[in-house]
N, CA, C and O atoms as a Tripos MOL2 file, in Angstrom:
@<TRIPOS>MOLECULE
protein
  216   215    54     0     0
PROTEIN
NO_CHARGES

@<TRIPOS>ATOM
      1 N         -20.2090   39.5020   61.6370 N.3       1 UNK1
      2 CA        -20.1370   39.3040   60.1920 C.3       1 UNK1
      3 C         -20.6860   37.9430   59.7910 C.2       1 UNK1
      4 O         -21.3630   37.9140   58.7630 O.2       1 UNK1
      5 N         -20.4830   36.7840   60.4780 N.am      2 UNK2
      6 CA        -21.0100   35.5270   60.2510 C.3       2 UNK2
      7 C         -22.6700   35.1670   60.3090 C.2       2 UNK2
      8 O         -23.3900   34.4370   59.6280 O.2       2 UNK2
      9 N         -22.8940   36.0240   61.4330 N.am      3 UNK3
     10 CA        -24.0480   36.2020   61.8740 C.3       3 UNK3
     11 C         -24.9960   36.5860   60.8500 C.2       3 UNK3
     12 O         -26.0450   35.9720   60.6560 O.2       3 UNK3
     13 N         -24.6020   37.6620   60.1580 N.am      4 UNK4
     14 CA        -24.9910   38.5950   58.8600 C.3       4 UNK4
     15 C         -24.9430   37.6190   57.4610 C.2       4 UNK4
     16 O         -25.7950   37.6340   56.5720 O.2       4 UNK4
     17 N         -24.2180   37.1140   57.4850 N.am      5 UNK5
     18 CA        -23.6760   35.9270   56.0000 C.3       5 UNK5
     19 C         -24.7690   34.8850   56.3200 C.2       5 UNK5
     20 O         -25.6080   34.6800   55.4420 O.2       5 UNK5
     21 N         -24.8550   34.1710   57.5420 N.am      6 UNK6
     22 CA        -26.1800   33.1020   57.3690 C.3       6 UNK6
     23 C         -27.4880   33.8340   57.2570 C.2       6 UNK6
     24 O         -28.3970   33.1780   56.7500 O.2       6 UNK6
     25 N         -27.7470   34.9900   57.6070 N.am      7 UNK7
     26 CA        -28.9910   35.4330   57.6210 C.3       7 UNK7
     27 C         -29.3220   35.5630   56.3260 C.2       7 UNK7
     28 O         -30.3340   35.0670   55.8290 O.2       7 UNK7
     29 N         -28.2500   36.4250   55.5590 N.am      8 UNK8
     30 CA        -28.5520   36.5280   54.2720 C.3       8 UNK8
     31 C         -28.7910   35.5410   53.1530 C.2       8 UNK8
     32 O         -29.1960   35.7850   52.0170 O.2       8 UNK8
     33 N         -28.4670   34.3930   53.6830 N.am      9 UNK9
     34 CA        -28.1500   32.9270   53.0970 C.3       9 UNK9
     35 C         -29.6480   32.2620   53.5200 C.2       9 UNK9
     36 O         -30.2540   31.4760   52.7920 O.2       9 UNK9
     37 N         -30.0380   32.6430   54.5950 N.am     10 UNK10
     38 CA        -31.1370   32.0920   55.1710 C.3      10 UNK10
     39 C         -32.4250   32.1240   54.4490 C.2      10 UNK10
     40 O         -33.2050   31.2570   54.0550 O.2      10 UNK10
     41 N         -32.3700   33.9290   54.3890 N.am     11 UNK11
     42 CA        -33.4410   34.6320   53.4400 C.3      11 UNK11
     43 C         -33.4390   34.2370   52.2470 C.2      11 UNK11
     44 O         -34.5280   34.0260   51.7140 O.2      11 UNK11
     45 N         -32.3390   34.0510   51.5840 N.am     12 UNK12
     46 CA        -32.2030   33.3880   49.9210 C.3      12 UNK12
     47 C         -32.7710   32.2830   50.0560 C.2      12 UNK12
     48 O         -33.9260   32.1170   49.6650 O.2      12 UNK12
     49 N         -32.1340   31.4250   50.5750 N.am     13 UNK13
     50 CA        -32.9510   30.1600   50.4690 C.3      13 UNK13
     51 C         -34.2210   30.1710   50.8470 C.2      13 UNK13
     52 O         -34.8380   29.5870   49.9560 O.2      13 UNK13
     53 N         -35.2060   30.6340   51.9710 N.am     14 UNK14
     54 CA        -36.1650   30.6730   51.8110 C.3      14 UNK14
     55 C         -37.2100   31.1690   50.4080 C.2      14 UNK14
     56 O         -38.2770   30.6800   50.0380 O.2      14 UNK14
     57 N         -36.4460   32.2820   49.8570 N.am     15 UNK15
     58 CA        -36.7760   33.2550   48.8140 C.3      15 UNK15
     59 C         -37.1800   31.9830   47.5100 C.2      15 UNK15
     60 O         -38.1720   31.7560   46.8170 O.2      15 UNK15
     61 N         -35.7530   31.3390   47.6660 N.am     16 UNK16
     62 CA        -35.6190   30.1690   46.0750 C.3      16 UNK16
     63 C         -37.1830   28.9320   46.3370 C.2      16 UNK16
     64 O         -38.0640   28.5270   45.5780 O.2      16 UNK16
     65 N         -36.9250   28.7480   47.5070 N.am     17 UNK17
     66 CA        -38.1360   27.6800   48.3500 C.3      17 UNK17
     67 C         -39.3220   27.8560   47.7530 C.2      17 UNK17
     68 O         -39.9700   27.2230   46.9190 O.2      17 UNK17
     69 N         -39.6000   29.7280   48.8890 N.am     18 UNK18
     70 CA        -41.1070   29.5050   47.9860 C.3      18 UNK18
     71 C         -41.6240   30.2660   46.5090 C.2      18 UNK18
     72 O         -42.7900   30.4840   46.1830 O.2      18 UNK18
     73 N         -40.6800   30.5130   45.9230 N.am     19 UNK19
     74 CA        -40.5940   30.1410   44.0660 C.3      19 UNK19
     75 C         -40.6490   29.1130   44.1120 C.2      19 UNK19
     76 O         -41.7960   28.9180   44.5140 O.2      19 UNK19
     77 N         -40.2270   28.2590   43.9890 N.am     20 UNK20
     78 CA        -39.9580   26.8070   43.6350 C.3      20 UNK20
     79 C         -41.4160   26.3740   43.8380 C.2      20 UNK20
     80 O         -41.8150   25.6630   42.9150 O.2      20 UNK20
     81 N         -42.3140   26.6140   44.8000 N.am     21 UNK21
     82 CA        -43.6880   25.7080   45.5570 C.3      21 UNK21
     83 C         -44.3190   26.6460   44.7100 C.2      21 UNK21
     84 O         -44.9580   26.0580   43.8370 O.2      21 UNK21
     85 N         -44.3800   27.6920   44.6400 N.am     22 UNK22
     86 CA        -45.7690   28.7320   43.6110 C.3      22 UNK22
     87 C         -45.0390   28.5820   41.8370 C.2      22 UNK22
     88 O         -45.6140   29.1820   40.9290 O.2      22 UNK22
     89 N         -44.0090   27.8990   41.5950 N.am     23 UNK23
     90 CA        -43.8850   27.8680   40.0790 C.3      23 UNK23
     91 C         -44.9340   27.9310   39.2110 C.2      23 UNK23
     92 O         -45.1770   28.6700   38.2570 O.2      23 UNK23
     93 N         -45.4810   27.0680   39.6880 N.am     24 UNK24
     94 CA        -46.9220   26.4540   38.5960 C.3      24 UNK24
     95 C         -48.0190   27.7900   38.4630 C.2      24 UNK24
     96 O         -48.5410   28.1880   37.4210 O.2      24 UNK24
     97 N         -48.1700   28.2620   39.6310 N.am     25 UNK25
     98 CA        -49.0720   29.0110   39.6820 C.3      25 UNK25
     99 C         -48.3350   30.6130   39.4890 C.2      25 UNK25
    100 O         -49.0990   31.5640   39.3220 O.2      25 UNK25
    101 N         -47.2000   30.7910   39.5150 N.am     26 UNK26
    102 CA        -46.7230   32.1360   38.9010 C.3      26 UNK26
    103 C         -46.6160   32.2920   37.7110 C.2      26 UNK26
    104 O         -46.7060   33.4140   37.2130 O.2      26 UNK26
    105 N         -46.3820   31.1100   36.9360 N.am     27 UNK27
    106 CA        -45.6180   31.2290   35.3900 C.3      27 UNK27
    107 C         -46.1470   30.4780   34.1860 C.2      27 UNK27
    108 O         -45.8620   30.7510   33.0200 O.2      27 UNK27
    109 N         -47.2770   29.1040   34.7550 N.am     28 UNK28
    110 CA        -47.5370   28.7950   34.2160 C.3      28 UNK28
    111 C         -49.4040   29.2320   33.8230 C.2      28 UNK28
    112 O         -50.1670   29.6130   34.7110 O.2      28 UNK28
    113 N         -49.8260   29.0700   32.3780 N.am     29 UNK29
    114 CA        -50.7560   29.9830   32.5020 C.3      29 UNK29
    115 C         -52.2950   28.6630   33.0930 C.2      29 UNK29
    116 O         -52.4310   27.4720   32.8160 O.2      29 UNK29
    117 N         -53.1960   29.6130   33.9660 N.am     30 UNK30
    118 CA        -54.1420   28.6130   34.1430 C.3      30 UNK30
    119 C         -53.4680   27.9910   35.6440 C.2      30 UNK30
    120 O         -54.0690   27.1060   36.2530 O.2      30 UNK30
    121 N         -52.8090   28.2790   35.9000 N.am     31 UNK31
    122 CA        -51.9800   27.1950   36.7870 C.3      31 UNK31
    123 C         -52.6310   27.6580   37.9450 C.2      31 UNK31
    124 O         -52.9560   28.8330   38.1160 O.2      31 UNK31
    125 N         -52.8740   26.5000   38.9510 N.am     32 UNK32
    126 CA        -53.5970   26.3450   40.2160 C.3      32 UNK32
    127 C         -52.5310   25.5360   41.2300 C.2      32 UNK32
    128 O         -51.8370   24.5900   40.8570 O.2      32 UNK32
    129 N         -52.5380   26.0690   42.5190 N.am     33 UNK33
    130 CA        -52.6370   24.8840   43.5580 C.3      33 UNK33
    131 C         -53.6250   23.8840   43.4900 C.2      33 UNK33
    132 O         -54.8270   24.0360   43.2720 O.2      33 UNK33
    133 N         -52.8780   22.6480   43.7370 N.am     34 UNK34
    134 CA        -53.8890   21.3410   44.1060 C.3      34 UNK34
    135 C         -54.5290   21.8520   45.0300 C.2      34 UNK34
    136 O         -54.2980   22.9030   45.6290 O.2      34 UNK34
    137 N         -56.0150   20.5250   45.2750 N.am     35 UNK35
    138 CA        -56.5130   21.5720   46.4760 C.3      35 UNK35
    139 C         -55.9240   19.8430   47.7380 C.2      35 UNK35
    140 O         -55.3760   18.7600   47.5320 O.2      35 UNK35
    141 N         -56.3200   20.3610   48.5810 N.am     36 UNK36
    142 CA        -55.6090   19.7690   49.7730 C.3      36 UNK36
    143 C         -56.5200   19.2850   50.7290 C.2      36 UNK36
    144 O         -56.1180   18.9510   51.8440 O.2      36 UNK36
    145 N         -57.8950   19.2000   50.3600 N.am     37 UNK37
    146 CA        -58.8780   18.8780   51.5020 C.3      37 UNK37
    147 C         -59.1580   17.4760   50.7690 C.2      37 UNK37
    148 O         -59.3080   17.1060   49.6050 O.2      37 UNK37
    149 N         -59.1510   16.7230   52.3960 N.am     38 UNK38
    150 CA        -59.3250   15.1300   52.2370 C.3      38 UNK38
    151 C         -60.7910   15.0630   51.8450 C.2      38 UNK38
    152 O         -61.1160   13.9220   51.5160 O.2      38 UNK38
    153 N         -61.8700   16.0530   51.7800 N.am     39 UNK39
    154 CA        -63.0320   15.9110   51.0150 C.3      39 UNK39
    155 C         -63.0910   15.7420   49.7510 C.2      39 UNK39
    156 O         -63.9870   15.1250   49.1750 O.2      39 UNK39
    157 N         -61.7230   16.5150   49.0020 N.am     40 UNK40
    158 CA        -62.3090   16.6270   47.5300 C.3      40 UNK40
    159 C         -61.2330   15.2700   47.0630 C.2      40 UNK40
    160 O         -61.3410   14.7540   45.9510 O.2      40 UNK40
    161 N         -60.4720   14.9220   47.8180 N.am     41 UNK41
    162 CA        -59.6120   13.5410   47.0440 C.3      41 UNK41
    163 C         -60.5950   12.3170   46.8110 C.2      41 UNK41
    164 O         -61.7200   12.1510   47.2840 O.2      41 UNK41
    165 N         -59.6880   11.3060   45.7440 N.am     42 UNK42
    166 CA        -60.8260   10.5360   45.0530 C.3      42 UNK42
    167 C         -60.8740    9.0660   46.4700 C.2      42 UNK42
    168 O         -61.7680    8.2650   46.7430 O.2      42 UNK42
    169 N         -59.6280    9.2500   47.0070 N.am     43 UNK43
    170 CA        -59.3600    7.7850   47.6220 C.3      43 UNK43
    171 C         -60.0240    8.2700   48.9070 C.2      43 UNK43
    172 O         -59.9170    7.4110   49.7820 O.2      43 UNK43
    173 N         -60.6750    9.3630   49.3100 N.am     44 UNK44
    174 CA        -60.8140    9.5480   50.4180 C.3      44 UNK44
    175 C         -62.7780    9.3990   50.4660 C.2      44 UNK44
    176 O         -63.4880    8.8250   51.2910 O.2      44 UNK44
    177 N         -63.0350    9.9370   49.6050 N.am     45 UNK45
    178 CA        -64.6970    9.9270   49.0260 C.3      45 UNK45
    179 C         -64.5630    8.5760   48.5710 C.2      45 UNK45
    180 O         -65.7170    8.3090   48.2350 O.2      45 UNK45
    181 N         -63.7210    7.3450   48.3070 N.am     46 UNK46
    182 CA        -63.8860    6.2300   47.7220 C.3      46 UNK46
    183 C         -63.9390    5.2700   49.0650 C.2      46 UNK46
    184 O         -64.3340    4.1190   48.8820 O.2      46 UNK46
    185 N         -63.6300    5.6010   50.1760 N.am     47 UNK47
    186 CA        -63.8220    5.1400   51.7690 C.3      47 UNK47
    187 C         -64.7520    5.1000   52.8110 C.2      47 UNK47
    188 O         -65.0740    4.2830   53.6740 O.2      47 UNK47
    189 N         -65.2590    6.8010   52.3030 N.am     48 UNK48
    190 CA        -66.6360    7.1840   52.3200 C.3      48 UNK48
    191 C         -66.3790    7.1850   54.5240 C.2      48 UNK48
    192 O         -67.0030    6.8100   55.5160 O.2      48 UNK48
    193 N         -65.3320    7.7330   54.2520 N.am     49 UNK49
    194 CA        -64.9670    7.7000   56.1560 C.3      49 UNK49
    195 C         -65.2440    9.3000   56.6210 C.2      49 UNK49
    196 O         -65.0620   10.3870   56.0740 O.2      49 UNK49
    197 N         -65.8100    8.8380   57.9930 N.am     50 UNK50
    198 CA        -66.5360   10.1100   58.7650 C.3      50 UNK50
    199 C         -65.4190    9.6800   59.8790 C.2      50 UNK50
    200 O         -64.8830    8.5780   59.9870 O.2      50 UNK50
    201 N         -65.2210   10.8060   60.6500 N.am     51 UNK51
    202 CA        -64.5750   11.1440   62.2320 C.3      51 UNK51
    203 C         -65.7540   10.9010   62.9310 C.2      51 UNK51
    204 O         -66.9620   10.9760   62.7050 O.2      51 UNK51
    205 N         -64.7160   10.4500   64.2410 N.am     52 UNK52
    206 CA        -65.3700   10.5540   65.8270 C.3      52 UNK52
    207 C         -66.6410    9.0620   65.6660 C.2      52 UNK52
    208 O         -67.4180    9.0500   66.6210 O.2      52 UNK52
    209 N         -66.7540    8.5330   65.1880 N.am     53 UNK53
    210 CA        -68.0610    7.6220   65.1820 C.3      53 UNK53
    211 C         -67.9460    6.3520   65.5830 C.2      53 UNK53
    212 O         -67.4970    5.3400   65.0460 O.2      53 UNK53
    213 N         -68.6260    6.6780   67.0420 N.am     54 UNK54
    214 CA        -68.2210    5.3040   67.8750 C.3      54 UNK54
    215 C         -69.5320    4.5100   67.7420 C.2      54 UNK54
    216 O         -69.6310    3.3930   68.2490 O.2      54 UNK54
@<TRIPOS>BOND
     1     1     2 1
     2     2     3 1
     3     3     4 2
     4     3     5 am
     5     5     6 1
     6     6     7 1
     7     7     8 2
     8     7     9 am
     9     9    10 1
    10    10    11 1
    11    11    12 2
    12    11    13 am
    13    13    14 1
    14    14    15 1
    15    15    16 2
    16    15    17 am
    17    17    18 1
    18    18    19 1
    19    19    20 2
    20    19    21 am
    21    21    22 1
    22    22    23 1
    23    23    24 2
    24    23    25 am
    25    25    26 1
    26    26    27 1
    27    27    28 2
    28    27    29 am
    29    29    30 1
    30    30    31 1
    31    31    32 2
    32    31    33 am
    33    33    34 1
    34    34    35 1
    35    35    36 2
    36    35    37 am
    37    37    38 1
    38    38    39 1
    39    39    40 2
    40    39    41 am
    41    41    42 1
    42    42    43 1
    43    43    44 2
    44    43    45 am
    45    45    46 1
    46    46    47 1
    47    47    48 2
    48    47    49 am
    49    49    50 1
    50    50    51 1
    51    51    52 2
    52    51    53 am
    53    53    54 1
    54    54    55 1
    55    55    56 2
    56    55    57 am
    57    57    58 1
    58    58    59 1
    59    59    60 2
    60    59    61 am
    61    61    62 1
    62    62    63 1
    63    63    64 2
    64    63    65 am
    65    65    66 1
    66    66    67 1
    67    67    68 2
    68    67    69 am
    69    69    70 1
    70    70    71 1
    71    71    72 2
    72    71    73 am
    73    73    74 1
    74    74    75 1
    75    75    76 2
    76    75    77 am
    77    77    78 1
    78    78    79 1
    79    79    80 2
    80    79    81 am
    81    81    82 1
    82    82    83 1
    83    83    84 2
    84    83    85 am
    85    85    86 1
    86    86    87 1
    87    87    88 2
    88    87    89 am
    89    89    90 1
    90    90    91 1
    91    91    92 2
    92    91    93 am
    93    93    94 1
    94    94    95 1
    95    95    96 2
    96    95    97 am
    97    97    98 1
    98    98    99 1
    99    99   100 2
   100    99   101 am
   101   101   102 1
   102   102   103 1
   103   103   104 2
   104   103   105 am
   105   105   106 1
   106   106   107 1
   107   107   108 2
   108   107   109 am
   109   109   110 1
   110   110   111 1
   111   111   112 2
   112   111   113 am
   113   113   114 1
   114   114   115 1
   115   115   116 2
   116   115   117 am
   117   117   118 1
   118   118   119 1
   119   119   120 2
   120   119   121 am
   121   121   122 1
   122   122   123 1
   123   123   124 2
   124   123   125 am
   125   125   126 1
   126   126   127 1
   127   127   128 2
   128   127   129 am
   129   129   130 1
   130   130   131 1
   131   131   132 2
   132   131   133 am
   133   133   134 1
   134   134   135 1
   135   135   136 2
   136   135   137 am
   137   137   138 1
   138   138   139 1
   139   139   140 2
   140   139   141 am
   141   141   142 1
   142   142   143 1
   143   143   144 2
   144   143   145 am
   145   145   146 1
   146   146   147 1
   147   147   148 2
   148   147   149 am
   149   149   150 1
   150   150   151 1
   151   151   152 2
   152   151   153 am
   153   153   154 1
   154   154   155 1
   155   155   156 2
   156   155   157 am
   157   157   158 1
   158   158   159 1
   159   159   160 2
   160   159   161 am
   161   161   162 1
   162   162   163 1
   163   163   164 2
   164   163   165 am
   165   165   166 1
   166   166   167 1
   167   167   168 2
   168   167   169 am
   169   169   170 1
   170   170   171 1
   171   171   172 2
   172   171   173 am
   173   173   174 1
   174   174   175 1
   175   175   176 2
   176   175   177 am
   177   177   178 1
   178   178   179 1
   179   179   180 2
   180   179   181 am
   181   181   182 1
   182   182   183 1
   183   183   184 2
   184   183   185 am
   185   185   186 1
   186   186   187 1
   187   187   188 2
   188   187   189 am
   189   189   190 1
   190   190   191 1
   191   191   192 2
   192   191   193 am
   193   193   194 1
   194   194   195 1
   195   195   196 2
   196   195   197 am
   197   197   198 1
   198   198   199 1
   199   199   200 2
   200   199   201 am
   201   201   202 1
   202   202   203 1
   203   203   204 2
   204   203   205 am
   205   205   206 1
   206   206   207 1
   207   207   208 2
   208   207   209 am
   209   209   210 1
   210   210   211 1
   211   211   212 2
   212   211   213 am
   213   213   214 1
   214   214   215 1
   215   215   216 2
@<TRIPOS>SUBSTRUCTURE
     1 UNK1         2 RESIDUE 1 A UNK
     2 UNK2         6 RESIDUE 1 A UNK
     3 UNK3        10 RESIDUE 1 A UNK
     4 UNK4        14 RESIDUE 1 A UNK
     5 UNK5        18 RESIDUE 1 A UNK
     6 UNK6        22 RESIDUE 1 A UNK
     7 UNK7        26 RESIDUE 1 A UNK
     8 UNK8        30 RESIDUE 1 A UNK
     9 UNK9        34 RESIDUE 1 A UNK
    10 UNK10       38 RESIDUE 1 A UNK
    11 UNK11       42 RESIDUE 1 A UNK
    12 UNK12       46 RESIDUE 1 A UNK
    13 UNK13       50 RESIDUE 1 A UNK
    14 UNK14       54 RESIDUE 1 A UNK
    15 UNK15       58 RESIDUE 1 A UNK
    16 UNK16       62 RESIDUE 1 A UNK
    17 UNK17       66 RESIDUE 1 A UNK
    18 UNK18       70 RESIDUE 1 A UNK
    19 UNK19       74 RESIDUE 1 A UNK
    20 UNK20       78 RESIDUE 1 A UNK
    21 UNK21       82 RESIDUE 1 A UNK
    22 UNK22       86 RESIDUE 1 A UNK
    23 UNK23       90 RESIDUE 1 A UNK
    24 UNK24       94 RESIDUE 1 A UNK
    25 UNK25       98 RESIDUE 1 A UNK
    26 UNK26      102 RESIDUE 1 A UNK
    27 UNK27      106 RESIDUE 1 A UNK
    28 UNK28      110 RESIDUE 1 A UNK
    29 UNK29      114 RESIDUE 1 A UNK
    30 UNK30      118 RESIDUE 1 A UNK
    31 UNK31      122 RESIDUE 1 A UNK
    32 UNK32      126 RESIDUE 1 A UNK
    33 UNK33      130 RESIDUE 1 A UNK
    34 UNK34      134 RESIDUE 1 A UNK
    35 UNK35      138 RESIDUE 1 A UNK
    36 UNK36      142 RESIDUE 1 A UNK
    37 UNK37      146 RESIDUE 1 A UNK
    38 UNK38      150 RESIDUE 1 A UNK
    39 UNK39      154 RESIDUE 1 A UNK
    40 UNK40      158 RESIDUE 1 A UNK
    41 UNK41      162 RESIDUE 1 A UNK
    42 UNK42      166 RESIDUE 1 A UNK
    43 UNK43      170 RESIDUE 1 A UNK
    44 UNK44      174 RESIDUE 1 A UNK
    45 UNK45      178 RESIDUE 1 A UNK
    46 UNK46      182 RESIDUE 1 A UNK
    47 UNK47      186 RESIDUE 1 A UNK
    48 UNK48      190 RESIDUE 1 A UNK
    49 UNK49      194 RESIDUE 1 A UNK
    50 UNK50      198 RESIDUE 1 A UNK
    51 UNK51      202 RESIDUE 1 A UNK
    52 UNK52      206 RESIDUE 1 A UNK
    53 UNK53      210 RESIDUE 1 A UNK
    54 UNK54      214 RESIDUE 1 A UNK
């Protein structure tokens, strides 16, 4: 029975989680994820840094 009560507790909370992270983009109109690549950020193109370059 305990076993059963956290699982179900488990799943909820995950459930509330990822609502909570897609809000913007479920409800609000127009709404996007940020994007997440260190190419398109401003501080990262403002460094102008490449990998591996010895």
């Amino acid at each position: 029975m305990q076993t059963m009560l956290v699982l179900i507790l488990t799943v909820v909370f995950l459930l509330v989680a990822i609502i909570a992270m897609a809000f913007k983009v479920l409800f609000v109109k127009g709404g996007k994820f940020p994007e997440g690549h260190a190419h398109d950020l401003a501080r990262m193109s403002e460094k102008k840094r490449t990998s591996n370059n010895h």
